[in-house]
C-alpha positions, 0 to 999 in steps of 0.5 A: 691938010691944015693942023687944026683939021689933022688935031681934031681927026686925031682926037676923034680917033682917040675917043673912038678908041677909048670908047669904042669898048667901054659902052654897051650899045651904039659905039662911038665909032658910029656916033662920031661921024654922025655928028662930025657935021656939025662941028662948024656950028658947034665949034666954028662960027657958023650960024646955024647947023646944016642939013648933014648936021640936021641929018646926023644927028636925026639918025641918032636921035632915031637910034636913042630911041631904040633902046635905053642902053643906046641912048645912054651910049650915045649921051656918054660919046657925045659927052666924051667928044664935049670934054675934048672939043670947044663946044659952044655948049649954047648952039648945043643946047639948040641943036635939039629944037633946031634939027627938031630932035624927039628925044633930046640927045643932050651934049653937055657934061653936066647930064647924067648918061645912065638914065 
C-alpha cells in the first residue's frame, strides 16, 4: 500500500473519530465512504468524476433531503474532510451539476452548515 494512500485512510479515520460524535444526524462514518470515490476527481487529476462518485454522492444527496439536521451533518463532514484534503475547491463546485445533485451539498469551508 503506497504512503500516500495509507495517509489519507488515516486522515479519514481521524474525522470519522472527531466527528462521528459531534454531529446530531448522519455520522461521518457514513459520509465518508459515500464520497471516497470521488476523491480521484476532487484531488487527483482526473477529468471528471466517475459513476461511484456520481453515485455516492446522489446517495447523500437523497439523505440531505431527508431532514435539516442530516444535511447540516453531511455539510459540517464534508467541511471537515475539505480542511484536511487538497480539494480542488472548483471540480467540487461542479460535482453538483455534474452527477445532477438536487440539493447542492456544497464542499467548501466557506458555507455556513447550520442552515
Amino acid at each position: 500500500m503506497s504512503i500516500k494512500l495509507l495517509q489519507i485512510l488515516c486522515t479519514i479515520l481521524i474525522i470519522i473519530m472527531a466527528s462521528a460524535s459531534a454531529t446530531a444526524g448522519i455520522p461521518c462514518s457514513n459520509v465518508v465512504p459515500k464520497v471516497f470515490p470521488c476523491s480521484g476527481y476532487l484531488i487527483g487529476g482526473d477529468s471528471s468524476p466517475s459513476e461511484a462518485c456520481c453515485g455516492g454522492a446522489q446517495d447523500l444527496d437523497a439523505q440531505a433531503a431527508a431532514s435539516r439536521p442530516d444535511r447540516q451533518a453531511i455539510c459540517g463532514c464534508l467541511q471537515a474532510a475539505a480542511a484536511v484534503f487538497p480539494i480542488d475547491v472548483e471540480k467540487a463546485a461542479t460535482l453538483n451539476d455534474s452527477c445532477h445533485l438536487k440539493n447542492k451539498i456544497p464542499i467548501d469551508l466557506s458555507v455556513d452548515c447550520s442552515t
